[in-house]
N, C-alpha and C positions, 0 to 999 in steps of 0.2 A: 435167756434174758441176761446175766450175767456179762454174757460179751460185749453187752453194751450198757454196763454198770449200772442194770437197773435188776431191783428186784421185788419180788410179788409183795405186796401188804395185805393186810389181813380181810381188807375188800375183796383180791383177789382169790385170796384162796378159799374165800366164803362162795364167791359168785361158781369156782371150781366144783365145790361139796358140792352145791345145790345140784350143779347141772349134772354133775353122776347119779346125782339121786335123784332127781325127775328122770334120769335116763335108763334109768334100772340096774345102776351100778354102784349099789349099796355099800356093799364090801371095799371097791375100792376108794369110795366118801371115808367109809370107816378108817380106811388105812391111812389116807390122809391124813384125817384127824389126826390119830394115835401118832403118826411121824413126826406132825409137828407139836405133839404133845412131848416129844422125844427130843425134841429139839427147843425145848423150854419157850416155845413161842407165846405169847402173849394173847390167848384167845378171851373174846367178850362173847356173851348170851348169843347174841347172834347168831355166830358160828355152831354153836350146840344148836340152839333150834332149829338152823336147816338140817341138821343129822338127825332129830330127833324129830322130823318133818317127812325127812326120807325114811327113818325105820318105819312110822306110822305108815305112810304110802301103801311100804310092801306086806300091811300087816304083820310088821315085829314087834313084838311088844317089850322087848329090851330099851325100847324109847323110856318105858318107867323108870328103871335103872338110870338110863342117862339122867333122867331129871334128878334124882336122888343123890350121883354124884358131883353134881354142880356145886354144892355146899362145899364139898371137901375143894375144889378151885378157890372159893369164895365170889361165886358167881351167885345172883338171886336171879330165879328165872321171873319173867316179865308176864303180862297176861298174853303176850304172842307167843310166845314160848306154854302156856299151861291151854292154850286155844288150840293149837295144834294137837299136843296129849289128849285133849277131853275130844276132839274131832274124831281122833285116832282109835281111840278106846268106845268112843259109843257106835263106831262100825264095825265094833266086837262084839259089838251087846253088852259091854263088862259095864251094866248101870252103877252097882255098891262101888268101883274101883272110881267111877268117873265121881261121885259123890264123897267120897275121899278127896280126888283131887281140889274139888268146888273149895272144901274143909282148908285142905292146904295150904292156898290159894287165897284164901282170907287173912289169913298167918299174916 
């Protein structure tokens, strides 16, 4: 893209996440992330809850974690963002964790 002085915006690289992580390519969503987190880019709620869409998918539950560092960005997650977690956690069975979330959620 570059060669023709154009470059991805934060649509783009959200539409990217997603589709590694619909596609069973977790790790490399993740690494995205973290690269342009490395490169001070500007990410909104959005972009976290397709990663935190895709953990839940493959049954990871490091999705919690993500949620929990969103404060330190100064991101508030959305109810699309805590719908996704509580999807994700009650096809764990983890009822007390998804009832937390609910707790959360009202905050």
């Amino acid at each position: 893209m570059p060669a023709a002085d154009l470059s991805p915006n934060l649509f783009t690289y959200s539409a990217l996440i997603d589709g590694l992580s619909k596609n069973g390519h977790v790790e490399e969503a993740i690494a995205l992330l973290q690269s342009l987190e490395r490169d001070k880019k500007e990410l909104n709620i959005e972009v976290y809850s397709v990663v935190i869409d895709g953990l839940c998918r493959v049954g990871r539950l490091e999705a919690r974690k993500k949620l929990d560092q969103l404060s330190e960005k100064d991101l508030v997650p959305d109810v699309v963002t805590f719908n996704i977690l509580i999807n994700g956690i009650c096809k764990k069975e983890m009822i007390m964790e998804t009832d937390m979330l609910l707790v959360q959620m009202e905050k």
